[in-house]
N, CA, C and O atoms as a GROMACS GRO file, in nm:
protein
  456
    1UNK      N    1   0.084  -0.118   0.000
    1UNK     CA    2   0.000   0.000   0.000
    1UNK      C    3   0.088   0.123   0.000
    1UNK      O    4   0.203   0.114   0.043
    2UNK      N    5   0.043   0.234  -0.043
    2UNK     CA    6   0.104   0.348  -0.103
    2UNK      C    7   0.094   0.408   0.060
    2UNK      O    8   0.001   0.371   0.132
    3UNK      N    9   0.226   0.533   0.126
    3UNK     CA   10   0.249   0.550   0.214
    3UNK      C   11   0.231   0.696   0.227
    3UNK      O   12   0.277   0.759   0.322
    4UNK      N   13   0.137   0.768   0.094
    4UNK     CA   14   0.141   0.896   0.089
    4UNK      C   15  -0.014   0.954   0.200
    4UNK      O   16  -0.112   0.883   0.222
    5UNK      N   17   0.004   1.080   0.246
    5UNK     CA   18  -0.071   1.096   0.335
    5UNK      C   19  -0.138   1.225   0.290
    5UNK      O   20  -0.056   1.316   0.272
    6UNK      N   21  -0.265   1.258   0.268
    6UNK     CA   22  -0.280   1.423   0.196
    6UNK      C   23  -0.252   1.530   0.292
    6UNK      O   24  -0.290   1.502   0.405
    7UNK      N   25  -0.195   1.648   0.279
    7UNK     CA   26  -0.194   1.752   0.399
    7UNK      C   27  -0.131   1.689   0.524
    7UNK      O   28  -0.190   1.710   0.630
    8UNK      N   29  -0.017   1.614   0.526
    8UNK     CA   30   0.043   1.562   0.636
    8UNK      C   31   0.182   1.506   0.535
    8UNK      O   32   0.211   1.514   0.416
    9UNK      N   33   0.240   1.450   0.646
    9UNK     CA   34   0.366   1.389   0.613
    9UNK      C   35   0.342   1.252   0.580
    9UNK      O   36   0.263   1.189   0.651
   10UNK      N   37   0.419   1.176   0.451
   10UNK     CA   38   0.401   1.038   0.472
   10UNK      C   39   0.506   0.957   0.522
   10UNK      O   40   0.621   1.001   0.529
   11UNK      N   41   0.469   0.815   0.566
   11UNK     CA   42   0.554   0.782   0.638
   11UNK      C   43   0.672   0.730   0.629
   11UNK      O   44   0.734   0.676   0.720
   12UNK      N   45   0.726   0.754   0.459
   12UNK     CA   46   0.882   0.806   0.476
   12UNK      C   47   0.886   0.912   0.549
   12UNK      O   48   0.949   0.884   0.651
   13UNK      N   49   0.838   1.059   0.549
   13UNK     CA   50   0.935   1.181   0.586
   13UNK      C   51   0.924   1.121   0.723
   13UNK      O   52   1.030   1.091   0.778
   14UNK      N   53   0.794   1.097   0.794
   14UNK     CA   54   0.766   1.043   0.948
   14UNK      C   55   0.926   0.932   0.973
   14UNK      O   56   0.998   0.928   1.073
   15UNK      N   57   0.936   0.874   0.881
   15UNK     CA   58   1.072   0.782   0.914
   15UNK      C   59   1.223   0.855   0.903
   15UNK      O   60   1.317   0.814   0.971
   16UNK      N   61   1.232   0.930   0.842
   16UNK     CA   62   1.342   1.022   0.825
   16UNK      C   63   1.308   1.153   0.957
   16UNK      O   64   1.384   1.238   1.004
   17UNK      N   65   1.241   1.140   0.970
   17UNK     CA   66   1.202   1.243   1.077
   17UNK      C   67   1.256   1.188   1.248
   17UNK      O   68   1.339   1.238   1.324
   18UNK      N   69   1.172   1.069   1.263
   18UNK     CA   70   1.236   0.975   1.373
   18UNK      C   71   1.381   0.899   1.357
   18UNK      O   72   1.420   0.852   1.464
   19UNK      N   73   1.465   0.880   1.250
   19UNK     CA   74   1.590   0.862   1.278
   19UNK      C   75   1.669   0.965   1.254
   19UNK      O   76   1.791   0.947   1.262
   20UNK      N   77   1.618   1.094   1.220
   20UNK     CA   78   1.719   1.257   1.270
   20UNK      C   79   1.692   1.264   1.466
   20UNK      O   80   1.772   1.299   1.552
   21UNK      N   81   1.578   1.225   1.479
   21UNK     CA   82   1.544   1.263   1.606
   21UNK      C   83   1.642   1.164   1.716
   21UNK      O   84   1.710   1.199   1.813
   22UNK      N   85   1.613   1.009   1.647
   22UNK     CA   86   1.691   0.915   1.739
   22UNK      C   87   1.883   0.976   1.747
   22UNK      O   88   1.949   0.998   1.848
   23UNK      N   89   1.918   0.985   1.620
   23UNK     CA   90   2.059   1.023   1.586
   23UNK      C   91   2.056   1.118   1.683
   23UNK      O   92   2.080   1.076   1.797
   24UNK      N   93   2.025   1.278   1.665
   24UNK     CA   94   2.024   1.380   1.733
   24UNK      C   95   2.005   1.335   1.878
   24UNK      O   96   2.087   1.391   1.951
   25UNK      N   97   1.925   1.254   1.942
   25UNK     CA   98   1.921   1.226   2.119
   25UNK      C   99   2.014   1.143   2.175
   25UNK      O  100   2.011   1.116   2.295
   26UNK      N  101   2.145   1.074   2.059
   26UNK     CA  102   2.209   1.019   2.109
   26UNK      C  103   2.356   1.078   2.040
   26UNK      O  104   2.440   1.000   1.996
   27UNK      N  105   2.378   1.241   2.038
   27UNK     CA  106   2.477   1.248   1.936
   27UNK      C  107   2.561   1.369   2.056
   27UNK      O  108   2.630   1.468   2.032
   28UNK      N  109   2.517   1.305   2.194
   28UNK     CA  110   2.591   1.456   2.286
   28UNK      C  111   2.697   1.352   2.324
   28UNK      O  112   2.711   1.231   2.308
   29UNK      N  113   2.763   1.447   2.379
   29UNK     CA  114   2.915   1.386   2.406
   29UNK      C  115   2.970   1.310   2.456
   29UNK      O  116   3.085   1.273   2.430
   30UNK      N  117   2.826   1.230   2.629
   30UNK     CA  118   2.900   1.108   2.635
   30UNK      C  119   2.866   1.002   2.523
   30UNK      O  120   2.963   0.927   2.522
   31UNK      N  121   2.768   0.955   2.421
   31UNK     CA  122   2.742   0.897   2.355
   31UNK      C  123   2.850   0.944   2.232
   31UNK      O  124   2.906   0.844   2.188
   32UNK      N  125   2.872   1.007   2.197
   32UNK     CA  126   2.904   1.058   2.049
   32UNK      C  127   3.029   0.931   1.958
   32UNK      O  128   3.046   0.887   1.844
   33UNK      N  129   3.084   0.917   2.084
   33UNK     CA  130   3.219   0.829   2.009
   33UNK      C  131   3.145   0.697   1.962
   33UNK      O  132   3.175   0.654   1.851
   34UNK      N  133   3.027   0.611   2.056
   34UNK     CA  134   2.993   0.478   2.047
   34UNK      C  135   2.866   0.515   1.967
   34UNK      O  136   2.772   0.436   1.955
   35UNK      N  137   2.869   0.637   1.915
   35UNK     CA  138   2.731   0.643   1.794
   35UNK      C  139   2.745   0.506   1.692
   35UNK      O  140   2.852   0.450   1.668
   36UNK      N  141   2.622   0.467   1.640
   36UNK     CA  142   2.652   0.380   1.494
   36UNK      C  143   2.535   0.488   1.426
   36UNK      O  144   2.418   0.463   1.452
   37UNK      N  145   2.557   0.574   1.364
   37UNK     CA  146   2.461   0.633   1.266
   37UNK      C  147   2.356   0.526   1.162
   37UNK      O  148   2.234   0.529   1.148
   38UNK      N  149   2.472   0.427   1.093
   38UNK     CA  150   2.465   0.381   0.976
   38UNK      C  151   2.292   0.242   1.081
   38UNK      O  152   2.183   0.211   1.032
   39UNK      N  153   2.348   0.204   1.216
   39UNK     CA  154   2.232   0.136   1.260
   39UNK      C  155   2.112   0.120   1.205
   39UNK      O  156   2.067   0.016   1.158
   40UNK      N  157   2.025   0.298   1.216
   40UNK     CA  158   1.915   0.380   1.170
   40UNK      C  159   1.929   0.364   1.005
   40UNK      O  160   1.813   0.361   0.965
   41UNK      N  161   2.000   0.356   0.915
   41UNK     CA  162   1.954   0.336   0.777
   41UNK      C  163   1.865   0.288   0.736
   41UNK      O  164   1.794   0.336   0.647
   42UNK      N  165   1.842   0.144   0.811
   42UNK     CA  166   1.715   0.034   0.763
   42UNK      C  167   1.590   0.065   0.842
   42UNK      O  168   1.504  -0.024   0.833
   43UNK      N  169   1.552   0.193   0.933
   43UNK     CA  170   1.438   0.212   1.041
   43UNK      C  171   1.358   0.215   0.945
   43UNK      O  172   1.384   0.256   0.832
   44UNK      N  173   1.263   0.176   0.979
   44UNK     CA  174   1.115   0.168   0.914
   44UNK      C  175   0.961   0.179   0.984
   44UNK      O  176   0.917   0.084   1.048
   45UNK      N  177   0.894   0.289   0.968
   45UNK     CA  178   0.744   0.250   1.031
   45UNK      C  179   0.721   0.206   0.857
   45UNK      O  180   0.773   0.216   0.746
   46UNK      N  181   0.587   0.145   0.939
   46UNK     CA  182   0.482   0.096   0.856
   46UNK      C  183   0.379   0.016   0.881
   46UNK      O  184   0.401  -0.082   0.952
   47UNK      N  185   0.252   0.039   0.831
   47UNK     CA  186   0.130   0.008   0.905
   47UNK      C  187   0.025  -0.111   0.766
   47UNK      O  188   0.001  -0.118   0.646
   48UNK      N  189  -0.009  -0.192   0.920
   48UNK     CA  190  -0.067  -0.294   0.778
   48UNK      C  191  -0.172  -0.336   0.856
   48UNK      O  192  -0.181  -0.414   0.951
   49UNK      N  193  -0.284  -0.235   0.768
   49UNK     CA  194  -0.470  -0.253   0.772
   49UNK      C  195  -0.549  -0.422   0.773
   49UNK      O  196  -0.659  -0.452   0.820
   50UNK      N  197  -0.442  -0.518   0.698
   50UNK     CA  198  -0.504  -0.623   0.652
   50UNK      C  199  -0.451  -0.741   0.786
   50UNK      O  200  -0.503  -0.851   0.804
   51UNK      N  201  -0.328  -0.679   0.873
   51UNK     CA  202  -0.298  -0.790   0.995
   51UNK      C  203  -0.347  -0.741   1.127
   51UNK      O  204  -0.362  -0.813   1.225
   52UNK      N  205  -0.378  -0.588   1.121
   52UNK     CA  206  -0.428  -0.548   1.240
   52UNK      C  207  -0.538  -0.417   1.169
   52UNK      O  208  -0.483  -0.341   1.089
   53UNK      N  209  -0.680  -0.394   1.199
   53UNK     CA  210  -0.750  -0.315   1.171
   53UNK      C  211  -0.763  -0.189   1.266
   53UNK      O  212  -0.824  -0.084   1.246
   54UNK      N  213  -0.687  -0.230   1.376
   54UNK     CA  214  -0.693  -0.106   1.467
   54UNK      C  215  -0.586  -0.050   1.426
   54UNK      O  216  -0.484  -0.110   1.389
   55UNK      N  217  -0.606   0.100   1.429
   55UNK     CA  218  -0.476   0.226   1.404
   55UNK      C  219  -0.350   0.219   1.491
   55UNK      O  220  -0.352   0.246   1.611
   56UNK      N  221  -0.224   0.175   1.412
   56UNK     CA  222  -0.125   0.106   1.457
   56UNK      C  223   0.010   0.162   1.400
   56UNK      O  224  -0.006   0.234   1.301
   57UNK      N  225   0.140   0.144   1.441
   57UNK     CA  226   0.239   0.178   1.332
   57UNK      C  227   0.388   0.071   1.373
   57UNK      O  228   0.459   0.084   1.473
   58UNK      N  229   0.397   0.010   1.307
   58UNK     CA  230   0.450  -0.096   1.294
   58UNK      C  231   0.629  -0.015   1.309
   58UNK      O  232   0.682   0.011   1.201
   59UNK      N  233   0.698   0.013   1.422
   59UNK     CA  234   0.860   0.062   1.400
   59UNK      C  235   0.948  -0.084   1.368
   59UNK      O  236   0.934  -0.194   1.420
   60UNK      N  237   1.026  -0.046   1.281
   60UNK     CA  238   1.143  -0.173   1.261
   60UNK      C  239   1.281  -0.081   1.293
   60UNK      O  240   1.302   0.034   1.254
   61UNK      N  241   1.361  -0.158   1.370
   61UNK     CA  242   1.492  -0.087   1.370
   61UNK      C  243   1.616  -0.230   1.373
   61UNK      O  244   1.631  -0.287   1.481
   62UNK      N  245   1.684  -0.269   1.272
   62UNK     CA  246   1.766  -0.321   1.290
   62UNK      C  247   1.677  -0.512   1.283
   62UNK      O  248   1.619  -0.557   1.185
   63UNK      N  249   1.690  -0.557   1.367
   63UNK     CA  250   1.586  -0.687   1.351
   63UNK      C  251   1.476  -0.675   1.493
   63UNK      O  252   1.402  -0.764   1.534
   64UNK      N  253   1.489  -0.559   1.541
   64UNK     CA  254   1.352  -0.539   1.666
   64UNK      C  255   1.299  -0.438   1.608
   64UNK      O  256   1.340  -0.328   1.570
   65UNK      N  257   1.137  -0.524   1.608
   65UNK     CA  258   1.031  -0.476   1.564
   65UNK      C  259   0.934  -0.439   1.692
   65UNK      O  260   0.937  -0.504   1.797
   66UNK      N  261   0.877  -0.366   1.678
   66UNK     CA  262   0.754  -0.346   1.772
   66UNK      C  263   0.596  -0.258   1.715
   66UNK      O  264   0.597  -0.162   1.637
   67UNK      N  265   0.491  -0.310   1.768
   67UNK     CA  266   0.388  -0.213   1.726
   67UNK      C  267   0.315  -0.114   1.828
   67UNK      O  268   0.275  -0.134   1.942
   68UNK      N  269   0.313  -0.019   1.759
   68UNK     CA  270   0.209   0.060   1.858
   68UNK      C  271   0.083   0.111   1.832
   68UNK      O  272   0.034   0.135   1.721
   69UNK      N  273   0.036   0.124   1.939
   69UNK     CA  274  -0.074   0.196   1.900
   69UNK      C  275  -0.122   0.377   1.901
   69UNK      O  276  -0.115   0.462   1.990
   70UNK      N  277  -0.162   0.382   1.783
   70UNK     CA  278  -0.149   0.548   1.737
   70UNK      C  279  -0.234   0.590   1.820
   70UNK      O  280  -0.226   0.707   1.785
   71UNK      N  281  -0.308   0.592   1.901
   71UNK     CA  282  -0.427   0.691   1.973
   71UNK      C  283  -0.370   0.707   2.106
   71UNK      O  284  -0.359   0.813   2.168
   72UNK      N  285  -0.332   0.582   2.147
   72UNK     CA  286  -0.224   0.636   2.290
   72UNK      C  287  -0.082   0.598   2.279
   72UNK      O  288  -0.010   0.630   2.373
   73UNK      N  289  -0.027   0.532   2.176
   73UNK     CA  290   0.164   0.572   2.172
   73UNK      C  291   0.187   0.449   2.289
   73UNK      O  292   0.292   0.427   2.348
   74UNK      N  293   0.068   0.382   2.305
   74UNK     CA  294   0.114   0.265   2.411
   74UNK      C  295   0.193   0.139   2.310
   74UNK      O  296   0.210   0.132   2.188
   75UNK      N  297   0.219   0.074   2.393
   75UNK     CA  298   0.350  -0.067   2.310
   75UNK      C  299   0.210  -0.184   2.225
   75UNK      O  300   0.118  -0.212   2.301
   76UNK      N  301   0.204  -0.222   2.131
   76UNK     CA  302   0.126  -0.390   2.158
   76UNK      C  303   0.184  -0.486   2.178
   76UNK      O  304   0.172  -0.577   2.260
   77UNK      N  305   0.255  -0.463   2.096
   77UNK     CA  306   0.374  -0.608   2.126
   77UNK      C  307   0.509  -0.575   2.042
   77UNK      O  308   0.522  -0.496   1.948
   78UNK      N  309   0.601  -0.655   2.102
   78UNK     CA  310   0.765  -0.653   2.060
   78UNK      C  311   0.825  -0.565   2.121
   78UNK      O  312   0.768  -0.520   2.220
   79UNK      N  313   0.976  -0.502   2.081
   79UNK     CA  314   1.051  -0.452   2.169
   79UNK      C  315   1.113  -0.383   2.083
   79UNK      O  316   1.092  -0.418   1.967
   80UNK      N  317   1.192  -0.284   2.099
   80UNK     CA  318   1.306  -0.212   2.060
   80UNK      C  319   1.404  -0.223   2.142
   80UNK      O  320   1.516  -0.190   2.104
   81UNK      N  321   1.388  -0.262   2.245
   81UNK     CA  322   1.557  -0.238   2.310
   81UNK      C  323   1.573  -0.075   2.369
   81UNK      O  324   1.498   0.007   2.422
   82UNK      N  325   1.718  -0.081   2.327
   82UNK     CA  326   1.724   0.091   2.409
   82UNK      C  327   1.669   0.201   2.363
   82UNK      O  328   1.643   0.312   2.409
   83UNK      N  329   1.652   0.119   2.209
   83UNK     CA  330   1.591   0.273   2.105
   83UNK      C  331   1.437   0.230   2.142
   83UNK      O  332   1.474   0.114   2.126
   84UNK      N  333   1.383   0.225   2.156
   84UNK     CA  334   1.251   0.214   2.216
   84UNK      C  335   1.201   0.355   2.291
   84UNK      O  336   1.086   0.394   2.272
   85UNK      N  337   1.298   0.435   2.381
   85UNK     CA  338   1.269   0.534   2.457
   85UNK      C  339   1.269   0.630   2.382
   85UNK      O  340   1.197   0.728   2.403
   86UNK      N  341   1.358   0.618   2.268
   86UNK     CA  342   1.352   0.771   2.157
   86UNK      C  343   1.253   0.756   2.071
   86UNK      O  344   1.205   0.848   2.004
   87UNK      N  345   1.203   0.593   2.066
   87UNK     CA  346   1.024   0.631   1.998
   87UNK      C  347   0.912   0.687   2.085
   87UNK      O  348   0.826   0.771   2.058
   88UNK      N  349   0.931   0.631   2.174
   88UNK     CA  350   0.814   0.687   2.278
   88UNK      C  351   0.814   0.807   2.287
   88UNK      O  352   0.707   0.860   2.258
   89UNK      N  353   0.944   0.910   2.335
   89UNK     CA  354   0.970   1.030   2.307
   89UNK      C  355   0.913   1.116   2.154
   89UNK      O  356   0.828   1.206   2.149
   90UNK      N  357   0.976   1.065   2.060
   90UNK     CA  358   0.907   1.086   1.939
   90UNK      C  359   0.762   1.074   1.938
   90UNK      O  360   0.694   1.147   1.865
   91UNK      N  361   0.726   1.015   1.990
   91UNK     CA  362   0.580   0.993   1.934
   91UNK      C  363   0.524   1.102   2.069
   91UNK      O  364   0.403   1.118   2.054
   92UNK      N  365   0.569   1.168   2.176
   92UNK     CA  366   0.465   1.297   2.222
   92UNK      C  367   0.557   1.393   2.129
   92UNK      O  368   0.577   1.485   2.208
   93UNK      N  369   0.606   1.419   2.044
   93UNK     CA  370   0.656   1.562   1.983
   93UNK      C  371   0.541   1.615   1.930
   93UNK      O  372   0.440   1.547   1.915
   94UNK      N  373   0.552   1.755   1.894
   94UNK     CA  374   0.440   1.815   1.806
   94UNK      C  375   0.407   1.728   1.759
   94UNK      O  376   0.460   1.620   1.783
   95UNK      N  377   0.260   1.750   1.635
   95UNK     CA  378   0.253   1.648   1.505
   95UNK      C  379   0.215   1.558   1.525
   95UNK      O  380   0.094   1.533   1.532
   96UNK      N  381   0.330   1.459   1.544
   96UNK     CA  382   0.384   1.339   1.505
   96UNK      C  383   0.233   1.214   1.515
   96UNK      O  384   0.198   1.140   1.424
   97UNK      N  385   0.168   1.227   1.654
   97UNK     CA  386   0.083   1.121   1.630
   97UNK      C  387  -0.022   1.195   1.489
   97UNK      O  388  -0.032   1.123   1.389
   98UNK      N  389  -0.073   1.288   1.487
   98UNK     CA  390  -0.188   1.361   1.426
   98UNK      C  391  -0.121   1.350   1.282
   98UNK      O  392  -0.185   1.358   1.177
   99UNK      N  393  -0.017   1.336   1.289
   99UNK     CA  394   0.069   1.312   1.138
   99UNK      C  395   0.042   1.118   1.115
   99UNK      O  396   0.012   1.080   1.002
  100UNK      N  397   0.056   1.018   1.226
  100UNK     CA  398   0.059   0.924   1.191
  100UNK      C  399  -0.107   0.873   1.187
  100UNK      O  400  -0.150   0.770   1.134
  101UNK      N  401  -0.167   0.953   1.242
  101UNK     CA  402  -0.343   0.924   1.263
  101UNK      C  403  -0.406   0.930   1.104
  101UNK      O  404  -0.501   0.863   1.061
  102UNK      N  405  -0.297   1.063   1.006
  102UNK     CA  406  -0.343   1.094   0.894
  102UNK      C  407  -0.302   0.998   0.787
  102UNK      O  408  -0.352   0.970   0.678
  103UNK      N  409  -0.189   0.952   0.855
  103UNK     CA  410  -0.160   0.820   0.744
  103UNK      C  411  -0.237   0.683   0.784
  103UNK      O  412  -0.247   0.584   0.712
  104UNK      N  413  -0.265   0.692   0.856
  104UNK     CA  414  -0.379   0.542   0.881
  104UNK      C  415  -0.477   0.555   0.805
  104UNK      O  416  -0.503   0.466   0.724
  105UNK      N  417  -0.574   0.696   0.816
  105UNK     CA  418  -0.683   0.720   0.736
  105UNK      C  419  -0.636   0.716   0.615
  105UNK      O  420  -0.710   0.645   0.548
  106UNK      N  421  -0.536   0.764   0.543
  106UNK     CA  422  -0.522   0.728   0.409
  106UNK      C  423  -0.524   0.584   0.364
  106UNK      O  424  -0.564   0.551   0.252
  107UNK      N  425  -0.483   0.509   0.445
  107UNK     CA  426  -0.406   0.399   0.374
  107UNK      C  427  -0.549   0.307   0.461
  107UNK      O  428  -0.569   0.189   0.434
  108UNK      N  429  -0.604   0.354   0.526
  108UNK     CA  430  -0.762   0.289   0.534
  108UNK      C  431  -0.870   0.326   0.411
  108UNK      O  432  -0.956   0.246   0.374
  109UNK      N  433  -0.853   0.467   0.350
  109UNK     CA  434  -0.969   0.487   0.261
  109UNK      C  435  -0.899   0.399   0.123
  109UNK      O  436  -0.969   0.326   0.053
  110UNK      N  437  -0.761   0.417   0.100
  110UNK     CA  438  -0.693   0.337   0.004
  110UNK      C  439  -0.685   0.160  -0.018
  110UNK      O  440  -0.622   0.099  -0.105
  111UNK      N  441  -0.767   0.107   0.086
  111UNK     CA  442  -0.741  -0.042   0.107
  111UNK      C  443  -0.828  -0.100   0.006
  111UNK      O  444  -0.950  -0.087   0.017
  112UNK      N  445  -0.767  -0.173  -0.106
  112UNK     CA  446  -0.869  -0.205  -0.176
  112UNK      C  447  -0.870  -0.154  -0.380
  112UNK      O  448  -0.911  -0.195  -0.488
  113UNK      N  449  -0.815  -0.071  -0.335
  113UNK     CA  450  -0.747   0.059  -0.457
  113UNK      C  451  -0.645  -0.017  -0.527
  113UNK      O  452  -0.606   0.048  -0.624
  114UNK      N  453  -0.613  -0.080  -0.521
  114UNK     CA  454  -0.464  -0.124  -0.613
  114UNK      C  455  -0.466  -0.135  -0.742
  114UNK      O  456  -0.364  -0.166  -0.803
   0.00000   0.00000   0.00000
């Protein structure tokens, strides 16, 4: 399914958005030397209407996956590990849920469209 969102961000920029944010919360000086930037290359949200119908966003980072749920940013299942806290963080920033609420509705009115 197509990841574009109207009048919002889709959830590429939402993904480029959360690994500037993760990079940036771990780029002060006691962290800076044991950074792996390149880690975050493969991060991925993404949300799938046809395995779960409730409004959800699927984070991948590395081989830990976890889902959440978009209305309260609570966990459903899986883990991230340490980067886990810079999603949770991410997800109260401005926006960000009301940005991911707008890509559910798209890719809910789009189900079916192919």
């Amino acid at each position: 399914m197509k990841d574009e969102c109207k009048m919002s961000k889709t959830l590429k920029e939402l993904t480029d958005d959360l690994k500037e944010y993760i990079i940036n919360q771990q780029s002060d000086a006691h962290n800076k030397a044991s950074l792996k930037k390149e880690r975050y290359n493969n991060l991925k949200l993404s949300m799938d209407i046809a395995k779960n119908p409730s409004p959800h966003v699927v984070v991948s980072i590395g081989m830990s996956e976890a889902e959440f749920d978009i209305r309260t940013g609570n966990k459903n299942s899986g883990g991230l590990g340490p980067d886990e806290r810079y999603v949770l963080r991410w997800f109260g920033r401005l926006n960000v849920m009301p940005y991911l609420n707008e890509c559910w509705k798209y890719i809910a009115r789009q189900r079916g469209r192919a």
